[in-house]
C-alpha positions as CSV (number, residue, x, y, z in Angstrom):
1,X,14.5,-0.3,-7.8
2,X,15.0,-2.0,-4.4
3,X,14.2,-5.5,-3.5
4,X,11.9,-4.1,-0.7
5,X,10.4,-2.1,-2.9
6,X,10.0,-4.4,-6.0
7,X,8.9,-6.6,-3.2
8,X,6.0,-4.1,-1.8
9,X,5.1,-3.7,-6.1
10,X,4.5,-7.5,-6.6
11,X,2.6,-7.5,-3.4
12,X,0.2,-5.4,-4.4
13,X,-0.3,-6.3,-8.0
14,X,-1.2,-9.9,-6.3
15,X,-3.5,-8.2,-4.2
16,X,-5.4,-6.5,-7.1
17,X,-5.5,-10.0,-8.6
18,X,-7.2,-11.0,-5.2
19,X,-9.3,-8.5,-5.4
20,X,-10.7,-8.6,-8.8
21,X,-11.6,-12.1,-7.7
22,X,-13.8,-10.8,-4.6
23,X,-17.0,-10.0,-6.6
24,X,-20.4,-10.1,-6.2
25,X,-22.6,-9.7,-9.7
26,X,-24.8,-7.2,-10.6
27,X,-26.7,-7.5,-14.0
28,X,-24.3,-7.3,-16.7
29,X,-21.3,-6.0,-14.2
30,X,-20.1,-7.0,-11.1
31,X,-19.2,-5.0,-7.6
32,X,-15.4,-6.2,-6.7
33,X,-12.5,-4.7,-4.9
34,X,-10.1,-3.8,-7.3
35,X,-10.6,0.2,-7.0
36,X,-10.0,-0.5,-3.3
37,X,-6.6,-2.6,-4.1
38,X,-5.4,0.4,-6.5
39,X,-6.4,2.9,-4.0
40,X,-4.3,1.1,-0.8
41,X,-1.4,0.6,-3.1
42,X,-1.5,4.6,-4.5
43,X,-1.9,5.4,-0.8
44,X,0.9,3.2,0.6
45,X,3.4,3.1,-2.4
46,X,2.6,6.8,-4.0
47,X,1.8,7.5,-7.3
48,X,5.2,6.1,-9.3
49,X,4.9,2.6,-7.6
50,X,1.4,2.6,-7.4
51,X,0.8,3.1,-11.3
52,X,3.9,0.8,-11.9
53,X,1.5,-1.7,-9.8
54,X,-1.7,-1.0,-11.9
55,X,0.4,-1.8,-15.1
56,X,1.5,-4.6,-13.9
57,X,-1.9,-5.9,-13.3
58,X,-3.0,-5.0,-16.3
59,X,0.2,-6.4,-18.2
60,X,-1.0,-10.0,-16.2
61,X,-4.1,-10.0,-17.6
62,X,-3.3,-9.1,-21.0
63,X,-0.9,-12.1,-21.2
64,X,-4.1,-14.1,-20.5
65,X,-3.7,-14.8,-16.8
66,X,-7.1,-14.6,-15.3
67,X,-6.6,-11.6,-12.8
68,X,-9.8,-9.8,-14.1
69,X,-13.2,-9.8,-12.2
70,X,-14.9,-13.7,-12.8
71,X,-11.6,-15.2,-13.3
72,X,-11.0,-13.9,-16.6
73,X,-8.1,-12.6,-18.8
74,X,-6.6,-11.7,-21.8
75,X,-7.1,-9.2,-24.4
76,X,-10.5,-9.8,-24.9
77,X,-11.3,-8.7,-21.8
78,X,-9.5,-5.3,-21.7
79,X,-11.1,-4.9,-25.1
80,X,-14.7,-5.6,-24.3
81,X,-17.7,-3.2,-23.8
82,X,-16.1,-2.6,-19.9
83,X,-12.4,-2.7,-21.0
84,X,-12.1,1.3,-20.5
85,X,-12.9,0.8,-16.8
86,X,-9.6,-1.7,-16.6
87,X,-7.8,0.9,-18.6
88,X,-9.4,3.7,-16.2
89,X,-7.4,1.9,-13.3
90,X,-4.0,3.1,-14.9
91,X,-4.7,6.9,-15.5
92,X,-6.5,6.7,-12.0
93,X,-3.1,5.9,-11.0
94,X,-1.1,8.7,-13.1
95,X,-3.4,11.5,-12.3
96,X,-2.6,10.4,-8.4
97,X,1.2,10.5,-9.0
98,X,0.7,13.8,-10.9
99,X,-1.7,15.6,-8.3
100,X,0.4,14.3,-5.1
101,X,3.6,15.0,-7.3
102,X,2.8,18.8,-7.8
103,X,0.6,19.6,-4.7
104,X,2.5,17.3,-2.3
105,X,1.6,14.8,-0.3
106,X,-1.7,16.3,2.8
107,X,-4.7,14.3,3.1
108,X,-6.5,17.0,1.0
109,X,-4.2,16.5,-2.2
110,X,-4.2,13.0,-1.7
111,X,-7.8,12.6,-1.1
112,X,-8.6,15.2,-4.3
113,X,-6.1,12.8,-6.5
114,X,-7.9,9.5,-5.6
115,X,-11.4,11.6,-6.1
116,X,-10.2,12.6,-9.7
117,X,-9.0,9.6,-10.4
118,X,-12.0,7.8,-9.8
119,X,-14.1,10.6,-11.8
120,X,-11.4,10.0,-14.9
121,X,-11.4,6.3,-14.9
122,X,-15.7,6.6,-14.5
123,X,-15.2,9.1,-17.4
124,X,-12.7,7.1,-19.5
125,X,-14.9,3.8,-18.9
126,X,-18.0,5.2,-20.0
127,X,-16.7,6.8,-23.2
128,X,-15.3,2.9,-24.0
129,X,-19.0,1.7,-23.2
130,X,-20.6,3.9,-25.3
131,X,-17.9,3.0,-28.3
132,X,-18.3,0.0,-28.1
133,X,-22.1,-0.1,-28.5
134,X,-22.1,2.7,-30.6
135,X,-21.8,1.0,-34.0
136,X,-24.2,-1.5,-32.9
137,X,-27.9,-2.4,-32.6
138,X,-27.8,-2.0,-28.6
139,X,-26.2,2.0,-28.9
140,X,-26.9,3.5,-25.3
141,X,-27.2,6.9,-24.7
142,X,-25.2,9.1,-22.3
143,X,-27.2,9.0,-19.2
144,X,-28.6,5.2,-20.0
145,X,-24.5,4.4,-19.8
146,X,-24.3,6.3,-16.4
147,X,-27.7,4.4,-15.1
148,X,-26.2,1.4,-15.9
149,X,-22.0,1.9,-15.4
150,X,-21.8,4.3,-12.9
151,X,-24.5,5.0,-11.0
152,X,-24.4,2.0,-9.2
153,X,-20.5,1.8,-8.3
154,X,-20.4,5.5,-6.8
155,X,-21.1,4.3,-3.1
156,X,-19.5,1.4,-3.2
157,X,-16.4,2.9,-4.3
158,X,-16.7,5.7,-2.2
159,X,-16.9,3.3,0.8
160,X,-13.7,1.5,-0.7
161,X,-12.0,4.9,-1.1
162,X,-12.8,5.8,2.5
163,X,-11.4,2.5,3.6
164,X,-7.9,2.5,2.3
165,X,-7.5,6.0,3.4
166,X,-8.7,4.7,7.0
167,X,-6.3,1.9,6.4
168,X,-3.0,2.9,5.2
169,X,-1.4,4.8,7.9
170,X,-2.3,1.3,10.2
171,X,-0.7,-0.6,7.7
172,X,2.2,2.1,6.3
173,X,4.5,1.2,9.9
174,X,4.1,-2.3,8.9
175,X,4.7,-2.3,5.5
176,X,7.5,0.3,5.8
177,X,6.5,2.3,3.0
């Protein structure tokens, strides 16, 4: 890999980090920006950097480094009840580098990859959730888990979505991507 490149990689995994930190709480969750740093750097970088990036991230915060939402890091985290959203981040990213790979690289593919993404890591996420409080007292039911885990982020990631698509070809002649 290039310096450039390796360069444009570490950028990006930082600005997840930063990201994760912008967060306003909701109930047991909180609204941040890390869907909207993983879709700038899938839409700037592609889909081989920009799930090299999401690993990255996720790498820092298994090694403890508090680049999760509220500061936090570690295992634990990616191994809590909203762990599989974390993990969701990564095969967001791989179903983008697969779906631009095959169907190339128009606004409708691209925009269909981030869509599915988003639905996978929703879907992945929820199916954590629901493990997680399945062998306990607090077991949630299907649409209770959506109410709860979902419902509330589909607008605001939308928005976010919207945004970096809006954003990176401003940013791709600066960045040169």
């Amino acid at each position: 890999m290039k310096n450039r490149s390796m360069a444009q990689c570490a950028l990006f995994a930082a600005l997840m980090c930063i990201c994760a930190w912008i967060c306003v709480p909701l109930g047991d969750g909180a609204f941040t920006l890390q869907t909207f740093g993983l879709f700038l750097a899938l839409e700037l970088l592609g889909g081989k950097r920009g799930s090299l990036v999401c690993l990255v991230y996720l790498l820092l915060g298994a090694a403890g480094l508090p680049v999760f939402a509220g500061f936090r890091g570690g295992l634990g985290v990616l191994l809590s009840t909203t762990g599989g959203y974390i993990w969701g981040f990564l095969f967001a990213a791989l179903v983008y580098w697969g779906i631009t790979h095959f169907g190339g690289n128009r606004l409708p593919v691209r925009l269909l990859a981030l869509l599915s993404g988003l639905a996978l890591c929703y879907g992945l996420g929820t199916v954590w959730f629901m493990g997680v409080y399945a062998g306990g007292r607090d077991a949630m039911g299907l649409w209770a888990v959506l109410a709860k885990c979902v419902a509330p982020y589909l607008l605001p990631d939308g928005l976010k979505l919207a945004l970096a698509l809006v954003l990176a070809p401003k940013l791709r002649r600066h960045l040169r991507c």
